[in-house]
C-alpha positions as a Markdown table, in Angstrom:
| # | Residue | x | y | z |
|---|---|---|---|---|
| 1 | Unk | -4.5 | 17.8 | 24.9 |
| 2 | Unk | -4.9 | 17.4 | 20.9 |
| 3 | Unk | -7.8 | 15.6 | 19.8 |
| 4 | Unk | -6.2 | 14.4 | 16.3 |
| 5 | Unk | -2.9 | 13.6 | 14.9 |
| 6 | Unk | -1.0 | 13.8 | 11.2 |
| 7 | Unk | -0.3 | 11.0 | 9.1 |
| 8 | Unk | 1.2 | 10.7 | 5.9 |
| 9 | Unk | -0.7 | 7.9 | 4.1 |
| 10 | Unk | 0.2 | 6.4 | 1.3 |
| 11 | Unk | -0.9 | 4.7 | -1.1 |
| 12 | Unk | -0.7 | 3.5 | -5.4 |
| 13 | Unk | 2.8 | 6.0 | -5.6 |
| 14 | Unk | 0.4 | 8.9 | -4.3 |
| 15 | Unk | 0.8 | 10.6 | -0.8 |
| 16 | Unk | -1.5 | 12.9 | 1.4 |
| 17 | Unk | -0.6 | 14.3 | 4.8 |
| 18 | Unk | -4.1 | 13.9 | 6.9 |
| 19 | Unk | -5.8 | 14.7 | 9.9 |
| 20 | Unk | -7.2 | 12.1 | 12.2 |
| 21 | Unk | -9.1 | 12.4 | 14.8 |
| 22 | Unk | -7.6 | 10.1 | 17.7 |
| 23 | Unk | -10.8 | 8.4 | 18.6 |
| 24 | Unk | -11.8 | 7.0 | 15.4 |
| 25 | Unk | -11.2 | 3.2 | 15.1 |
| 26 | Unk | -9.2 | 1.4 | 12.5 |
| 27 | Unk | -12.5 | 0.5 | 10.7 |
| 28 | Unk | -13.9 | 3.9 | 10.4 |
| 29 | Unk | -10.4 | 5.6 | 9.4 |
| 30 | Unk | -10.2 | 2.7 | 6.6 |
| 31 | Unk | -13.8 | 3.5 | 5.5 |
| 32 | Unk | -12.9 | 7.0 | 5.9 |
| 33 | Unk | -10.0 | 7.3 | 3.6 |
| 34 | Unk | -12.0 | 4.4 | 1.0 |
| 35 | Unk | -14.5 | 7.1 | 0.8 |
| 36 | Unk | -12.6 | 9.8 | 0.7 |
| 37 | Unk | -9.9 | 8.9 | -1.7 |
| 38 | Unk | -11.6 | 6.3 | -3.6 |
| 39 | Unk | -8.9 | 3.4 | -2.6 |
| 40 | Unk | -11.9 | 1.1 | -3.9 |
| 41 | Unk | -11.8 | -1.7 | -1.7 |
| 42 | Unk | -14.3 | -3.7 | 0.1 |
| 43 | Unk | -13.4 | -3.5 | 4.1 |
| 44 | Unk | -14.6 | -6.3 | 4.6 |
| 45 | Unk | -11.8 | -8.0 | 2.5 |
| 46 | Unk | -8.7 | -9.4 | 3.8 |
| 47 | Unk | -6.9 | -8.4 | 0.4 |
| 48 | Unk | -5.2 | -5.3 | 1.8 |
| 49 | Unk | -3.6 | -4.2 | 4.7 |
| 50 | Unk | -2.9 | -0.5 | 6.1 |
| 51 | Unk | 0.4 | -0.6 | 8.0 |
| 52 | Unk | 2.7 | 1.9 | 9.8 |
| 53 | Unk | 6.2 | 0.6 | 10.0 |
| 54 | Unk | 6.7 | 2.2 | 13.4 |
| 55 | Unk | 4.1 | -0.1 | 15.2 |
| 56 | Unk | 4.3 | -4.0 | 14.8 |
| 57 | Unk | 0.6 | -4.4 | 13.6 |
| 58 | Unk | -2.2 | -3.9 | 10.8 |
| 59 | Unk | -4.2 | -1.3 | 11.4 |
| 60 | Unk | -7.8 | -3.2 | 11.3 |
| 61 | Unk | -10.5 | -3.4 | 13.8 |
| 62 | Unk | -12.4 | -2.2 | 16.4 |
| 63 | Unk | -9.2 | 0.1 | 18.7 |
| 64 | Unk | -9.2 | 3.7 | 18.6 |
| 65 | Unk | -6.0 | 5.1 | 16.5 |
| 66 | Unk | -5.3 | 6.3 | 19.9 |
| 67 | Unk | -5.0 | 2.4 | 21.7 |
| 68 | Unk | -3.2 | 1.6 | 18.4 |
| 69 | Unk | -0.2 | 3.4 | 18.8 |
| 70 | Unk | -0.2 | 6.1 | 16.0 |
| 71 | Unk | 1.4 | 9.2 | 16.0 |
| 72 | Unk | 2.1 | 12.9 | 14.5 |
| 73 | Unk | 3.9 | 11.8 | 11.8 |
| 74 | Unk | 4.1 | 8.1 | 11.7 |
| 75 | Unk | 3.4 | 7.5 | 7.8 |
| 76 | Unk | 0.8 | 4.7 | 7.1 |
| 77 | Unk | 0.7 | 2.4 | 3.7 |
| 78 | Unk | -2.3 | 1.1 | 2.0 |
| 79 | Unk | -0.9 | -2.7 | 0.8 |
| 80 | Unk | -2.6 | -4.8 | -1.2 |
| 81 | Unk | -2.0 | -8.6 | -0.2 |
């Protein structure tokens, strides 16, 4: 079984197709892609969201991508609140 799935994330008009490993949580992908693309946000903030229009929730907190729902494909946008 694959241990990681595609997204498209997007975020300020700019979008990267990236691989995530499916038993990261929400936290460490957002700290992840903070420190990897430079979003410049505090995490601890409630300023922003990260949201996938295929599942009905923010992506926050302490679930595994995995118990969230995402998959191959699903596109997830950076919001800012």
């Amino acid at each position: 079984m694959k241990q990681s799935i595609v997204i498209e994330f997007r975020w300020n008009n700019n979008a990267k197709d990236i691989e995530v490993p499916k038993d990261i949580t929400a936290n460490e992908l957002i700290n992840a892609l903070n420190e990897g693309i430079g979003l410049g946000i505090n995490p601890e903030a409630t300023n922003f969201a990260f949201r996938c229009n295929m599942i009905r929730t923010d992506i926050r907190g302490d679930k595994t991508i995995e118990q969230i729902g995402l998959l191959d494909g699903y596109v997830v946008n950076f919001v800012e609140l």
